[in-house]
N, C-alpha and C positions, 0 to 999 in steps of 0.2 A: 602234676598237671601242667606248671608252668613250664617244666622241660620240656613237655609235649608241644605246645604250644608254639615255644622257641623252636625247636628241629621242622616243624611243619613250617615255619615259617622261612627257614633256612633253605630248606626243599625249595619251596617255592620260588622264591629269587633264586638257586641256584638251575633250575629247570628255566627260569626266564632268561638268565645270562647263554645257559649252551644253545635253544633257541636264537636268540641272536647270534653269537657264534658261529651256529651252523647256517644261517642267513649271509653272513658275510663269507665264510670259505667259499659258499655255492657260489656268489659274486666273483669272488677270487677266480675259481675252478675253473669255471665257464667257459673264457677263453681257450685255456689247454687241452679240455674235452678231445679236438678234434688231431689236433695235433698229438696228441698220447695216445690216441685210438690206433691213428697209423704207426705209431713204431712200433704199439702192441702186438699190431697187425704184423711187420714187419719180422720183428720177435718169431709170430709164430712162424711165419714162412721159414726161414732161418733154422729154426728148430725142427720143421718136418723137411727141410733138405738136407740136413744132420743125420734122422734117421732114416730116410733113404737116398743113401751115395747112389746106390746104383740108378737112380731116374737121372741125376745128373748126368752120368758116365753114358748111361743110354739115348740122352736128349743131344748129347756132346758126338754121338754117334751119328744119331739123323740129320743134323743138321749138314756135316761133314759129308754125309751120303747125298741127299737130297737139292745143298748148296755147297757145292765143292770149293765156289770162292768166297763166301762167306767171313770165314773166318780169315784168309788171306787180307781182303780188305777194312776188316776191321782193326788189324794188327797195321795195315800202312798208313792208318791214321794216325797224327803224331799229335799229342797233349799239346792243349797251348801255352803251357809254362815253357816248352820246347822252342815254339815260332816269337817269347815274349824273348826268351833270352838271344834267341840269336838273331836277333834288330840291333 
């Protein structure tokens, strides 16, 4: 009976410690929430343009049909590590 006793009471502080515990990760967590939502988010977009190349290939199409300069002047914009170095 005293074994019983002892493990019950084991239980108990050890159920009161993961409680707290899980009190302080959520404090932890909380912050990150939003910010690991969107790479999740990110993740999956990434993942379903993976398994479908061809909505790229066909998006890559319309645009080039529809804005013929589009892409011309996005490619004449030059990085600014470009305009840093040549100062």
């Amino acid at each position: 009976m005293d074994n019983l006793a002892k493990l019950a009471k084991r239980r108990e502080c050890l159920v009161s410690q993961i409680s707290e515990q899980r009190g302080m990760l959520t404090q932890i967590i909380k912050p990150l929430i939003k910010p690991l939502t969107l790479a999740d988010q990110g993740l999956s977009i990434l993942h379903f343009l993976k398994k479908n190349r061809v909505l790229i290939a066909s998006t890559s199409v319309l645009f080039s049909v529809f804005w013929p300069n589009f892409l011309g002047k996005f490619l004449k914009r030059r990085p600014s590590s470009d305009k840093i170095r040549n100062q």
